[in-house]
N, C-alpha and C positions, 0 to 999 in steps of 0.2 A: 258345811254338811247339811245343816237345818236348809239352806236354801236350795240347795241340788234338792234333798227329797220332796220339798214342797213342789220343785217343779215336773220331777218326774209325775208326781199325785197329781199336779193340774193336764201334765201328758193323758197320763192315763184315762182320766175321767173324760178329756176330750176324744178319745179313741173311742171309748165306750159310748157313746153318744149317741145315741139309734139315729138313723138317717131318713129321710121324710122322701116314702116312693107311691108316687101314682101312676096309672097307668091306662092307655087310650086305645079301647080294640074295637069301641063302635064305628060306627056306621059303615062305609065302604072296604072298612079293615080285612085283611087276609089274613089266615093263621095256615102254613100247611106243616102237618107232623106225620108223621107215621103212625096209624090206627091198631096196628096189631102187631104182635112177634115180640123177641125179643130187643127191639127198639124201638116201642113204644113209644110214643112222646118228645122221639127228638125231634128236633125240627130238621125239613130240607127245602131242595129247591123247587121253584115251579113247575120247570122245564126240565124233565127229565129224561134221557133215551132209554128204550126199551132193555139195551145191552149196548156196551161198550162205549165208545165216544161221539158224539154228533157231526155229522157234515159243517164246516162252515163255509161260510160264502164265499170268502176270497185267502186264499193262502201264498204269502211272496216263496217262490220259487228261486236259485239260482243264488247272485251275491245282494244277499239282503242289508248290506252293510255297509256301504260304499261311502269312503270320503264325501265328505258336503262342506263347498268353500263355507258357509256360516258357522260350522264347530272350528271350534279351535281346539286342539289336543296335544297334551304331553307326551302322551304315547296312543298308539292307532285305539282310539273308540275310549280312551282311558285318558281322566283328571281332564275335562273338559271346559269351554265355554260357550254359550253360544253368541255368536257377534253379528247376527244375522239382524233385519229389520223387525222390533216389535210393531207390529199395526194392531194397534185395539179397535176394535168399530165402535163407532158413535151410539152406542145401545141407547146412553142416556136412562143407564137403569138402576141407580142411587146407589149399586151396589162397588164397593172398592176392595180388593182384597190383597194377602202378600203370601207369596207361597213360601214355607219357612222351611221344606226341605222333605223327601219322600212321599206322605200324604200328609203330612199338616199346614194348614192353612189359617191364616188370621183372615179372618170377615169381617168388613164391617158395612152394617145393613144399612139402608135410604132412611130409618126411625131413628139412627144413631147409635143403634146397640154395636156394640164388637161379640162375634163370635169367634170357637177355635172349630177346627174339623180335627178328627186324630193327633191329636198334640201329642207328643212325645219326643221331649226335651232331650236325646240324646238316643244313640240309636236302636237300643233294646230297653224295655222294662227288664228290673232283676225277675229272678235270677239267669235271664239269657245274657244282660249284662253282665254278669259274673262268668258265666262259662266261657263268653267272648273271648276275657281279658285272660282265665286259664289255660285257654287252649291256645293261645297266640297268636289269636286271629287279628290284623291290624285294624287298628280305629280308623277310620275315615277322617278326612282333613275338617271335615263340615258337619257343626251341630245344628240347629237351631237355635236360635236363645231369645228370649223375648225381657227385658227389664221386670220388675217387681213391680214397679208402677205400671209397665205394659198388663202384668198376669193380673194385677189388681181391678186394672178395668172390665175383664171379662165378666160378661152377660150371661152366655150362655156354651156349654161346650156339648159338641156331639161327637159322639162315639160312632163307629161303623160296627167293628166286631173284636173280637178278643185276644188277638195275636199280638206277641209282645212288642212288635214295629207299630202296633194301631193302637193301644191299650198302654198307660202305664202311671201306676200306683203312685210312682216316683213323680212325676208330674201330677196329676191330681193334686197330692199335696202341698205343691209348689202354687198352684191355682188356688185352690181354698175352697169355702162355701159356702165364699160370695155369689159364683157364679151356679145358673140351673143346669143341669146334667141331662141331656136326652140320648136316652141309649132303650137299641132293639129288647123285647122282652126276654125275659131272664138274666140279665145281663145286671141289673141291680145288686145281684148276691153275691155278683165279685167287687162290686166297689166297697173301696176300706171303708170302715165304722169312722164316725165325728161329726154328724151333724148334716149330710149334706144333701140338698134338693132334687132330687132325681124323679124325671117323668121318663115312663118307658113305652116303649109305641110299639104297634103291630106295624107290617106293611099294608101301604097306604093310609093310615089313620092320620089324624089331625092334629096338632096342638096351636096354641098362637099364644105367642110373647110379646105382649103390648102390640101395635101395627104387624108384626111379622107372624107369619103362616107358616109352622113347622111341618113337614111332611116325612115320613119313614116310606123309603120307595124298596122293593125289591134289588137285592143282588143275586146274582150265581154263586155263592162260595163256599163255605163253609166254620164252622165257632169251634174252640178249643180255646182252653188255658190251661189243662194239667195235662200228665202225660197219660193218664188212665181216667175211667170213671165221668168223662164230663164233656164226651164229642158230641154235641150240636146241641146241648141241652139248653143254648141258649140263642137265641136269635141273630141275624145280622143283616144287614142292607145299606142302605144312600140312604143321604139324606137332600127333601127339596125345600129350598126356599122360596115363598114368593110375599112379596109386597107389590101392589098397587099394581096387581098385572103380569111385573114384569118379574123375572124367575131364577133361580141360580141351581144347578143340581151337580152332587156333589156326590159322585157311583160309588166311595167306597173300592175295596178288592173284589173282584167282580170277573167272571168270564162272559163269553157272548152266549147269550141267548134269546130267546122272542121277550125278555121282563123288557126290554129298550123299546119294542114299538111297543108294549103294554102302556107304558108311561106317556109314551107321547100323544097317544088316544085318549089318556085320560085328562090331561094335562094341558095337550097342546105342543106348539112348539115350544124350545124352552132356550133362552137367551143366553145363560152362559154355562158349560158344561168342564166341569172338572173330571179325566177321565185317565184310568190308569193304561199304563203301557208299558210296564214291566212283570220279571219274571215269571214268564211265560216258558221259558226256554230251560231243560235238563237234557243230560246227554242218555241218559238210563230212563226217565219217563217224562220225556216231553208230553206225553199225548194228559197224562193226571194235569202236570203243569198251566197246560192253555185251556184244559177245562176247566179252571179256577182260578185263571188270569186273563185279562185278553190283550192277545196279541198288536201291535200298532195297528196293522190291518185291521182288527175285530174293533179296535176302539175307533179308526175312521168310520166303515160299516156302522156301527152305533149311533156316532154323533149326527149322519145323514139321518138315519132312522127317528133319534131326537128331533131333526131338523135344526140341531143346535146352531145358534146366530155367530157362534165363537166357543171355539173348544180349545183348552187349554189343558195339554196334558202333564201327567206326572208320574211320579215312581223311576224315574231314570235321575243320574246327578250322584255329585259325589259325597252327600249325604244318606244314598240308598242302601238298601239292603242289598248284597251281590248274588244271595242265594238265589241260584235259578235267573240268573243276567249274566249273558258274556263280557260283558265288562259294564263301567260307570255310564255310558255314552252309548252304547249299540242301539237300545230302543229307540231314542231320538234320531239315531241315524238312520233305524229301520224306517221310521216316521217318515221322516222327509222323502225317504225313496219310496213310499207305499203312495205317500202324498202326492206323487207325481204319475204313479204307475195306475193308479185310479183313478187322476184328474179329479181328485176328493174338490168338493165345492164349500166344503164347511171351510171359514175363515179361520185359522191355527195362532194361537198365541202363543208363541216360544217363551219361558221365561228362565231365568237360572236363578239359584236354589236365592232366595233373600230378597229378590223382586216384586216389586209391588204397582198397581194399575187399577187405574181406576175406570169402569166399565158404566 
C-alpha cells in the first residue's frame, strides 16, 4: 500500500510538471485570424472564396476507380497491397523515412536526428477511441507500432493539427520528454502537463534543431478538439524540412488551394513531398469534404505546383480512417488513374503501410 501511494504521488507530481513552450512568429511569419464579430481571433485559412466552394483545376469524371494490375485486393478497392514497382530517385538527399500508417511518419534526417510526423499509435486518440470500440465500429487489421527503444530515440515530433487521427495524448505519453514538440500556435494548451519541450510556430516561421531547418508551412483545413467552445482557436499547417539544400515537406490534412505555389515561390522546388489523398469523398457533403482534403487529383495538381522531385502519398491503407473514403484502397486507385489521365510528371512513390526508403 505504502508503495502504490508513493507512486501515485511521483505520478502526480509528474503531471503537474509545467511544460517549457516557446514560440517563433518573427520574421517572414503569417498569422491570419479573424479581426472582428463574433469570431474574433480564430484562426483561418489564406485562400478563401468569396461564397460557397472554389473551382478546382481538374476533377476525374466517370469510373474513378478502376482495377490497377499493381493493387492486389481481398475485395474490390478493400484490405489491399500494392505490388507494383517502388522507384525511389537518386535525390541523394540524407533524408530516409518509414511511413507507419495514415499520416505518421518516422524521419530520419541527413544530421542523424529521428523525427515522427503525426504519430498516433493506434487509430484514434481517446476518447474517439472509446466511442469506436462502443459503437461497434471494427478495428482495422493495422496499427502502427514503433519499439520503446524506437520511441526513445526521438528527437523531435511534429504535430500538423488537432484531430484525434493526427493528435494523441496516448502516444505523447508513450514518446516522453525526451523528445522537442513542434506544433502550430495554440496548440501548446492541449498538450498533457509533465515536463515537456514544446516550440510553437506561426506559418512560415523558422526554428532549427542542431543542422535541421524546421519550417511551419500553411495548410487549407481546419483545428478542433472538443465538441464546443474551441473551433479554430488553434492553429494548423505542414511542416518543411530542409538540411543542406535539400528538402522534405510534409502537408499535413490539407485541401487544394494557391498556399502549394505560395510555397514553392518561397522555397523553391522541393525534393520529397508527403501529400494527402484521402477523405475527400461523402455522399451527403462531398463539396465541405474536398474543401478540407484534397482529392488524388488535387494532390497531383500540388505536387506539379511544388515541382516536387518525388511525391509520396498517404491517407489511403488499411490503417486509415474510413470516414469520408469509399473504401481502404480507392484513393490509391483513384491515383493511379488520375496519374495517367494527366500524364502527371511528378515521379510517385507507392509505399504500403510499414515501408521504408531511403531518398
Amino acid at each position: 500500500m505504502k508503495l502504490s501511494m508513493v507512486s501515485a504521488g511521483l505520478l502526480l507530481s509528474a503531471c503537474s510538471t509545467p511544460n517549457s513552450v516557446q514560440q517563433q512568429i518573427g520574421g517572414q511569419a503569417v498569422i491570419e485570424q479573424v479581426t472582428e464579430g463574433e469570431n474574433q481571433g480564430m484562426y483561418r485559412n489564406l485562400y478563401r472564396p468569396q461564397k460557397g466552394y472554389p473551382d478546382y483545376p481538374v476533377t476525374c469524371d466517370g469510373d474513378c476507380y478502376p482495377a490497377h494490375p499493381a493493387v492486389a485486393c481481398k475485395a474490390p478497392a478493400q484490405d489491399c497491397q500494392y505490388t507494383g514497382p517502388q522507384l525511389a530517385p537518386a535525390l541523394d538527399s540524407g533524408f530516409s523515412l518509414q511511413w507507419l500508417g495514415h499520416a505518421s511518419f518516422l524521419v530520419n534526417t541527413p544530421d542523424g536526428q529521428q523525427l515522427l510526423f503525426d504519430p498516433v499509435f493506434g487509430q484514434f486518440d481517446w476518447p474517439v477511441s472509446w466511442a469506436q470500440h462502443l459503437a461497434g465500429i471494427i478495428k482495422r487489421p493495422y496499427t502502427p507500432k514503433l519499439s520503446t527503444e524506437q520511441l526513445a530515440a526521438t528527437d523531435a515530433v511534429l504535430y500538423s493539427h488537432l484531430h484525434y487521427d493526427h493528435f494523441s495524448h496516448a502516444s505523447i505519453a508513450q514518446i516522453g520528454t525526451g523528445a522537442t514538440y513542434y506544433l502550430p500556435l495554440g496548440m501548446a494548451a492541449y498538450m498533457p502537463k509533465g515536463g515537456y519541450n514544446i516550440v510553437e510556430q506561426a506559418w512560415y516561421s523558422h526554428s532549427q534543431q542542431n543542422e535541421l531547418n524546421i519550417h511551419l508551412m500553411p495548410a487549407h483545413h481546419f483545428n478542433s478538439r472538443k465538441l464546443f467552445n474551441d473551433h479554430n482557436q488553434a492553429m494548423w499547417g505542414g511542416w518543411l524540412l530542409e538540411h543542406g539544400g535539400k528538402t522534405l515537406f510534409f502537408a499535413g490534412d490539407t485541401g487544394y488551394s494557391n498556399h502549394f505555389k505560395d510555397i514553392q515561390q518561397r522555397y523553391g522546388d522541393i525534393d520529397i513531398c508527403l501529400l494527402p489523398i484521402a477523405s475527400y469523398h461523402h455522399e451527403k457533403d462531398g463539396a465541405w469534404y474536398r474543401y478540407v482534403h484534397t482529392t488524388p487529383e488535387d494532390a497531383l495538381v500540388a505536387a506539379a505546383e511544388l515541382s516536387c522531385k518525388v511525391m509520396i502519398p498517404w491517407g489511403y491503407g488499411n490503417a486509415s480512417w474510413q470516414m469520408g473514403d469509399i473504401s481502404s484502397h480507392s484513393p490509391l486507385l483513384r491515383l493511379l488513374h488520375m496519374q495517367q489521365q494527366l500524364d502527371s510528371q511528378v515521379p510517385l512513390l507507392i509505399l504500403n503501410e510499414g515501408d521504408s526508403v531511403a531518398l
